[in-house]
C-alpha positions, 0 to 999 in steps of 0.5 A: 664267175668274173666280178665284172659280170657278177657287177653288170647282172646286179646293175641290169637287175638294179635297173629293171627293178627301177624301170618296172617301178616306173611303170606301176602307176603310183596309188593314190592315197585314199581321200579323208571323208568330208568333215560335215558342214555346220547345217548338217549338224543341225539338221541330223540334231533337229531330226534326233530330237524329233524323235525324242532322241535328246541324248544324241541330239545333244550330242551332236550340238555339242560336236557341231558347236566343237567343230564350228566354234566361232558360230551361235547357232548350236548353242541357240539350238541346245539353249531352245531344246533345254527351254522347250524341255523345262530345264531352264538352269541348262537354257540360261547357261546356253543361251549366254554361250550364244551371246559370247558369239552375238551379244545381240542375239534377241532369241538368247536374250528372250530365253534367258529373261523368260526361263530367269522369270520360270526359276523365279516364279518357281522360286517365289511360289516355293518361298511363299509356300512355306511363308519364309518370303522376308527381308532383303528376298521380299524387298527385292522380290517386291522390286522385280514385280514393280520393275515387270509391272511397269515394263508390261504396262500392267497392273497385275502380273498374273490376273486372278483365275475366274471362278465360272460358277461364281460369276454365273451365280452373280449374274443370275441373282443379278437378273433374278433381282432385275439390277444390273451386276455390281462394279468390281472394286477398283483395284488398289494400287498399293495393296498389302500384298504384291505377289498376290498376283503371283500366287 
């Protein structure tokens, strides 16, 4: 066979090869899954704590908070979820990543000043308990109830409980002696001990 026709069938190939290619249409590449949109996340993580599913839940915040990274809301959420399920150490931690974001977040600064005081009292209570509330903790503790009291506007932190029973046997022998029920003593502005509002 002459090299011309060996030539001009490899380039007849060459070029039907070419056109048969340009005929396919190309494919097109599959397109990636949406990434899932802040509201999502929370919405899926509510719903899993719902249903008692903290675990995955959380995680989901935790994906939510590392996609969205600039946003409060994930950490507000996992802050009220910690909260609602008593782990305050977890709800302070949360909520102050909150405040990184919004340093004027009042809901974060709510559950930071409210799950601080549950540590406290709990602290305080353990403390008294086994009666070793002395020194520089007493003093500080006796300041932070002052400091409470005055921002409450109130006398007493925790009103002692009412015993029922007690003040209907009161109020009988009052009515049995036909004298009205004495005046509760009026309450000591400095009494020996502060926290005993606490207890």
């Amino acid at each position: 066979m002459k090299p011309e026709t060996v030539l001009s069938r490899l380039a007849a190939m060459a070029c039907a090869a070419l056109l048969s290619a340009c005929a396919t249409p190309p494919v097109p590449a599959p397109k990636p899954p949406a990434a899932p949109t802040l509201a999502q996340w929370l919405i899926e993580a509510d719903a899993a704590a719902k249903m008692g599913q903290y675990d995955q839940a959380t995680s989901l915040l935790q994906r939510g908070s590392a996609a969205y990274p600039a946003d409060k809301a994930p950490w507000l959420q996992l802050a009220q979820m910690a909260f609602d399920r008593g782990q305050y150490g977890q709800a302070v931690l949360q909520s102050q990543q909150a405040l990184e974001r919004d340093p004027e977040d009042k809901v974060a600064s709510s559950i930071i000043a409210v799950s601080g005081l549950r540590l406290s009292g709990k602290a305080l209570a353990d403390l008294s308990r086994q009666n070793n509330l002395n020194g520089t903790v007493r003093s500080e503790a006796q300041e932070l109830a002052r400091l409470l009291r005055a921002s409450l506007g109130e006398e007493v932190l925790v009103p002692p409980a009412r015993r029922p029973a007690a003040a209907a046997r009161r109020a009988a022998g009052s009515a049995n002696a036909g004298t009205a029920p004495a005046a509760p003593a009026a309450k000591s502005g400095n009494s020996a001990d502060p926290f005993s509002g606490l207890k």
